[in-house]
N, C-alpha and C positions, 0 to 999 in steps of 0.2 A: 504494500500500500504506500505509494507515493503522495507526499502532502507538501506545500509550497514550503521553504525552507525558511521565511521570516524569525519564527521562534522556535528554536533546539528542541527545547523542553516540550513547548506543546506538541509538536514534532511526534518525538517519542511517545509521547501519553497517547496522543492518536492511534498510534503503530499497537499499545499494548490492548486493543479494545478488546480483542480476541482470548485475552487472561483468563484460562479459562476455572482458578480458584477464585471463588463468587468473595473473599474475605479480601482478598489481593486487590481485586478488581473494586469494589469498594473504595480503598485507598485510592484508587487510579481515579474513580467518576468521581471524588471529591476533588485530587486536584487538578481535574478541568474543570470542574465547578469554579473552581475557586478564579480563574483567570476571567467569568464574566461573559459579557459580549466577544470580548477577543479572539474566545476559542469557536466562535461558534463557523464562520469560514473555514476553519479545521477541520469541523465535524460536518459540515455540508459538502466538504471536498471527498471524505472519508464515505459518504454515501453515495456520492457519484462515482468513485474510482472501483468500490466492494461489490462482488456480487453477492456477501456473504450474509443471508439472511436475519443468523444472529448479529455481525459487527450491525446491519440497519436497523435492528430494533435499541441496539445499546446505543448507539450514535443518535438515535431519533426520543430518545427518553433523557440523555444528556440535555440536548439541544429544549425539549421541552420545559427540562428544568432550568435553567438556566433564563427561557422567556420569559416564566412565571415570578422567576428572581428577579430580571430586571423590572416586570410589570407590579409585582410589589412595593418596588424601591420609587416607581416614578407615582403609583397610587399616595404611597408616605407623603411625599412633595407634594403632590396636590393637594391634600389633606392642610397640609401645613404652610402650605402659600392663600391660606385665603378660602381656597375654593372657588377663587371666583368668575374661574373660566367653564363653566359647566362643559364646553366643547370639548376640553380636555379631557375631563372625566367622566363624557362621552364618549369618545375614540379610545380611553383606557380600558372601557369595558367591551366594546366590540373588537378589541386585540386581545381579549381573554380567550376569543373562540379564533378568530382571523389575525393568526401574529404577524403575518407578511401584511397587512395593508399598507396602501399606501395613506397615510394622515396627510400629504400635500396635494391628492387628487382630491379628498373628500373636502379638504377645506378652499380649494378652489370652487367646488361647487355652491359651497355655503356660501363664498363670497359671493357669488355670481349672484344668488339670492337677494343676499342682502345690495346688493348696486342696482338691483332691479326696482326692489321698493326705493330705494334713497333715490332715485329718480322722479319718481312721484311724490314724494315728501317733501314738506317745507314748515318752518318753524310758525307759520300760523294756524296749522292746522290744531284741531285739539282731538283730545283723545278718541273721542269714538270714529273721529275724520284718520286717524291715524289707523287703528284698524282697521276700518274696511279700503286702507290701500295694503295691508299687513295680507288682508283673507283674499284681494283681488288676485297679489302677488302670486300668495303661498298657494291656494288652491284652487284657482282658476287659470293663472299663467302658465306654472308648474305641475299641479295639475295631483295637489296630495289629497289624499282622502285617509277615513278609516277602512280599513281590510274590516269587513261586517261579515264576510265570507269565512274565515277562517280566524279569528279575534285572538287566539291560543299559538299563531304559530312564531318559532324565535326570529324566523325572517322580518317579523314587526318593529323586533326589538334593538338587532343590530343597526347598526349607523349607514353602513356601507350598502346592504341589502333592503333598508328601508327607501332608502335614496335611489335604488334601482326598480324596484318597485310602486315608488311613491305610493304604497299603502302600510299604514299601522295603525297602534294603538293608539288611544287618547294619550299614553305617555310619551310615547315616541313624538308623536304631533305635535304635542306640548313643547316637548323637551327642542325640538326643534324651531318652534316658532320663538318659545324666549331666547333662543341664541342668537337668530335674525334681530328681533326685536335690540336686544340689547348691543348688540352690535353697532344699530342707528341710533342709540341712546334713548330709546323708548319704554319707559319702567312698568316691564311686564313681568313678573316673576309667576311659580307656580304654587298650585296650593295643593296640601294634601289631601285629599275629600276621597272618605272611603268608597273602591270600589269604582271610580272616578275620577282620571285625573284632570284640573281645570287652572283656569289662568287668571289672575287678577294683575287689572291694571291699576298703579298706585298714582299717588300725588308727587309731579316732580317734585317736591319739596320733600320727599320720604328720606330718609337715610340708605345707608349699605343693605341695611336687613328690614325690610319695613313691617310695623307692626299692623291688625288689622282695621283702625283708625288709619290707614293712611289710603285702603281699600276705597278705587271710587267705581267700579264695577267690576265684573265678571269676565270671561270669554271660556267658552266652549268648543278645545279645539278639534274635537272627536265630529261637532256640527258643522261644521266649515264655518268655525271663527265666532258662532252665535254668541251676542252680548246677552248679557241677564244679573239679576241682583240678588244681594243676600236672602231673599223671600225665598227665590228657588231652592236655593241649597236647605235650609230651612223647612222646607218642601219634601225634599228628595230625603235627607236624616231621617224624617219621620216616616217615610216607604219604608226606610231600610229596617225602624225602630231597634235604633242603636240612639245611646246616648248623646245627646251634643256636648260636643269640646270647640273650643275654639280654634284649633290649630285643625278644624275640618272651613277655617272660613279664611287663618291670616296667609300672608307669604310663608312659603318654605324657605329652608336653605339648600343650594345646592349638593348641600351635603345628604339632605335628606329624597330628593330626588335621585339623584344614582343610588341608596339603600332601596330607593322603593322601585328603580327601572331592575338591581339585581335579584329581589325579590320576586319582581314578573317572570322573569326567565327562568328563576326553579320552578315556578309553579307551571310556565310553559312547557319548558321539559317534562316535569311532572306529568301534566295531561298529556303529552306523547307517549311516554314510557304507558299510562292508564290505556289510553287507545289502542297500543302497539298488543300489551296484555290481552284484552278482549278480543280483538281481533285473530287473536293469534289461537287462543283460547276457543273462539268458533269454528275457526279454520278446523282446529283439528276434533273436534265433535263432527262437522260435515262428512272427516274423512272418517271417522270411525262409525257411520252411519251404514 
């Protein structure tokens, strides 16, 4: 197994993947672990050159480990810068499943979004004039909707596949319109609302994190943008007959948004693993008929 000569050492540890005492080789996957990002041209060289079943499953569980490492380390940063690029901690979660994406194609298209509305935007407009150039943009230009069809599946969820699809969830929707939004300096933030996710537009005068006094409407981005007031939600709490709390009406934090878009995707996977079950389950009652 030939691997590009830059580093000796990693060199070697490539070379040793095939070790075949599982206590040795331990030793060996910690120190390429340990080199990072560095080694991973190592190990993508080492899977191209091998035809050797085992070195592509140990080469390919390295390599895994190690994305996981680095997408931990840049989660951390996020966490601790603020949070205040929700994009970021968008694209961190769809590189949980898609580690090769490209994050400069996706946020070219984001911008492209966002230049679409600031075109039609101008500083007299006022808030409800400002969304419905937000909902002409987003889902009449572009052309996004909710997936009604399949509401459960992870393609909603991801960044990359939602963008290709232009269908998802009311989170996904969300999560995408407030980055537009806030991009043009439009104070849309999201709200937790069980079962629901929704959007309120605040009072330019709100702060970083605004509380629900600063709430001057609604938007609904699951309807194509529909504005509405605290009566509805008010409304909807009591269909559900769940308790009202407040934090089903103020701003969220970004931070509580990505817990509640990871949340969605076990429960999506959830209901596939449930379907795949059943299905599979009937299949073979038919065949034993």
């Amino acid at each position: 197994m030939v691997v590009s000569p830059e580093n000796k050492e990693l060199n070697a540890l490539i070379h040793l993947l095939d070790e075949p005492d599982e206590k040795a080789y331990d030793s060996i996957r910690e120190k390429i672990n340990s080199f990072g990002k560095e080694a991973l041209p190592y190990l993508e060289r080492a899977l191209e050159v091998s035809f050797e079943p085992f070195i592509h499953e140990r080469a390919g569980e390295i390599i895994r480990d190690i994305q996981r490492g680095e997408l931990h380390a840049e989660f951390t940063a996020w966490i601790n810068s603020s949070s205040s690029d929700l994009l970021k901690g968008y694209l961190l979660v769809t590189r949980s499943q898609y580690p090769e994406l490209s994050e400069e194609s996706v946020t070219i298209q984001v911008e492209q979004m966002k230049m679409d509305a600031w075109l039609e935007l101008n500083d007299n407009l006022t808030g409800l004039e400002n969304v419905k150039v937000l909902n002409h943009i987003f889902y009449h230009v572009h052309n996004f909707d909710g997936n009604k069809i399949n509401l459960f599946a992870p393609q909603n969820f991801y960044l990359n596949t939602f963008l290709e699809t232009r269908k998802g969830s009311a989170l996904s929707l969300g999560m995408l319109y407030i980055i537009i939004a806030r991009k043009l300096n439009i104070p849309i933030f999201g709200v937790n609302l069980p079962q629901h996710f929704i959007l309120a537009y605040v009072s330019e005068f709100a702060g970083e994190q605004p509380i629900l006094d600063d709430v001057l409407f609604y938007i609904n981005p699951f309807n194509r943008g529909a504005v509405f007031t605290k009566r509805e939600i008010e409304l909807f709490i009591r269909q559900l007959k769940i308790t009202p709390d407040m934090s089903f009406f103020a701003p969220c934090s970004n931070i509580d948004i990505i817990k509640r878009l990871i949340s969605n995707l076990i429960h999506s996977y959830t209901q596939l693993i449930l379907i795949l079950t059943v299905t599979t389950s009937s299949t073979r009652q038919e065949r034993s008929r």
